[in-house]
BAMIMAR-371030 format. One record per residue (C-alpha): residue number from 1; x, y, z; residue in one letter. Coordinates in Angstrom, 1 decimal, padded with zeros to 4 digits, always signed. Each point is the difference from the previous one (the first is absolute). Example, Ala and Ser with C-alpha at 12.3 -4.5 7.8 and 13.67 -1.06 7.14 Angstrom:
+-----+--------+--------+--------+---------+
| num |      u |      v |      w | residuo |
+-----+--------+--------+--------+---------+
|   1 | +012.3 | -004.5 | +007.8 |       A |
|   2 | +001.4 | +003.4 | -000.7 |       S |
+-----+--------+--------+--------+---------+
//
This chain:
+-----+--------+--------+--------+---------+
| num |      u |      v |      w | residuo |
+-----+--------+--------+--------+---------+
|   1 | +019.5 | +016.2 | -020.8 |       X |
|   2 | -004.0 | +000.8 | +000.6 |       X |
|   3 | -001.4 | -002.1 | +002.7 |       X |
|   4 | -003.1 | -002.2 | -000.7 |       X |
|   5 | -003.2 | +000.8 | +001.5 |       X |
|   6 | -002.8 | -002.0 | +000.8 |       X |
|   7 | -004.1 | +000.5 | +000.2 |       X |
|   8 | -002.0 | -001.6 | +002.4 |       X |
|   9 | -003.2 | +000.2 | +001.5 |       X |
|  10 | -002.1 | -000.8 | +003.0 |       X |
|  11 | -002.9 | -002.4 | -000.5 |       X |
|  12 | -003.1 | -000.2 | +002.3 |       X |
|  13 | -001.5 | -003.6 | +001.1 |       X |
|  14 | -002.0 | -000.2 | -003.5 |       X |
|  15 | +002.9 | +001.2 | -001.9 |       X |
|  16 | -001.1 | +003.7 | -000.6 |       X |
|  17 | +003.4 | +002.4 | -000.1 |       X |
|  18 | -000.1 | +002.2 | +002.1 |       X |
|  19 | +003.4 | +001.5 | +000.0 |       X |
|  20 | +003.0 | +000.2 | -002.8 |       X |
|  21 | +003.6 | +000.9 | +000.6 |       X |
|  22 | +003.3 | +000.1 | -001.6 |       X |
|  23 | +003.3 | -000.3 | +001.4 |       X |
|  24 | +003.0 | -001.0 | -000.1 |       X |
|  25 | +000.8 | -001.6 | +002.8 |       X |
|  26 | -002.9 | -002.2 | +000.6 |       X |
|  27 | +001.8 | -002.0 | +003.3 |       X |
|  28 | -000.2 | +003.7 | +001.5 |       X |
|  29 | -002.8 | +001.2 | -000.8 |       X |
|  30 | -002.0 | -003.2 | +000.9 |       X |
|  31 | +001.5 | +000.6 | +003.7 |       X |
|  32 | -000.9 | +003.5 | -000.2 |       X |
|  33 | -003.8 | -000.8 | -001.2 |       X |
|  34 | -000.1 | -002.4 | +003.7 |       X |
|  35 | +001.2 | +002.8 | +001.5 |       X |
|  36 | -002.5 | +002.5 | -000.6 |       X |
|  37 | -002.5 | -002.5 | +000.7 |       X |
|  38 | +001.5 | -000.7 | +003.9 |       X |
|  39 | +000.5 | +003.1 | +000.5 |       X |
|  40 | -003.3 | +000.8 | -000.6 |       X |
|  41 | +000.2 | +002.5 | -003.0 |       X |
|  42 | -004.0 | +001.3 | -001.1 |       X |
|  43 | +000.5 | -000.2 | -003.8 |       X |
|  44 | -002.8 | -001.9 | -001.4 |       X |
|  45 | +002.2 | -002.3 | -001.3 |       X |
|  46 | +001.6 | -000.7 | +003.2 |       X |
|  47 | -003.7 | +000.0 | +001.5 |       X |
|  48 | -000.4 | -002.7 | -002.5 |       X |
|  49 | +003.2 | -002.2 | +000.6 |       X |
|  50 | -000.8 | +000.0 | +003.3 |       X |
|  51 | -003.7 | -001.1 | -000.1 |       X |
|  52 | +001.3 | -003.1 | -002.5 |       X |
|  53 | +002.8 | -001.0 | +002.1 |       X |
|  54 | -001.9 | +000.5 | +003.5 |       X |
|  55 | -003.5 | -001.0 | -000.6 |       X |
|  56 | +000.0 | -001.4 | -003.0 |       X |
|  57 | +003.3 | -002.4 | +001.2 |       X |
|  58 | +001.6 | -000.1 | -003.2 |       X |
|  59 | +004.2 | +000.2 | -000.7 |       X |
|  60 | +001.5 | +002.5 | -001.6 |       X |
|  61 | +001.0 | -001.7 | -003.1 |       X |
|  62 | -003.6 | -000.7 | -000.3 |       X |
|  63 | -000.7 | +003.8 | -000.8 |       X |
|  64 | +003.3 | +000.8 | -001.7 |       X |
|  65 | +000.7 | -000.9 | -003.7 |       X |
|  66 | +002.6 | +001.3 | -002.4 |       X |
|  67 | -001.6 | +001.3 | -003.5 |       X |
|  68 | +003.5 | -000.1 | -001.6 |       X |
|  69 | +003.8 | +000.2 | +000.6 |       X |
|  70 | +003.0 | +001.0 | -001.2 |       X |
|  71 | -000.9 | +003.6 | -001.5 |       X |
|  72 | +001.8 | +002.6 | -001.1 |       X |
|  73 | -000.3 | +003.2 | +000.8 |       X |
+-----+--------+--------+--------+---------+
//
């Protein structure tokens, strides 16, 4: 059996992507996208996270949308 991916994206406050991933574990890999941001990892789009969550005081499921689900790969 294949597993089923997903594809989501990061949105800034106006909307703008600004980051797209696929995975298939999306629980996961949410937890592991907060992560990087405590732990203060310098990718831009961990600069980015942390600026709209921090400054900009908005939630994570504000900036996080999945594109689609269930593909296979």
């Amino acid at each position: 059996m294949k597993k089923k991916h997903c594809i989501y994206a990061f949105k800034n406050e106006i909307g703008e992507v600004f980051y797209i991933g696929k995975t298939c574990r999306i629980k996961i890999r949410k937890k592991e996208h907060l992560r990087e941001v405590e732990k203060g990892n310098k990718l831009p789009k961990y600069n980015k996270l942390r600026k709209l969550l921090n400054e900009e005081g908005l939630l994570f499921e504000d900036i996080f949308s999945i594109i689609e689900e269930d593909l296979s790969c």
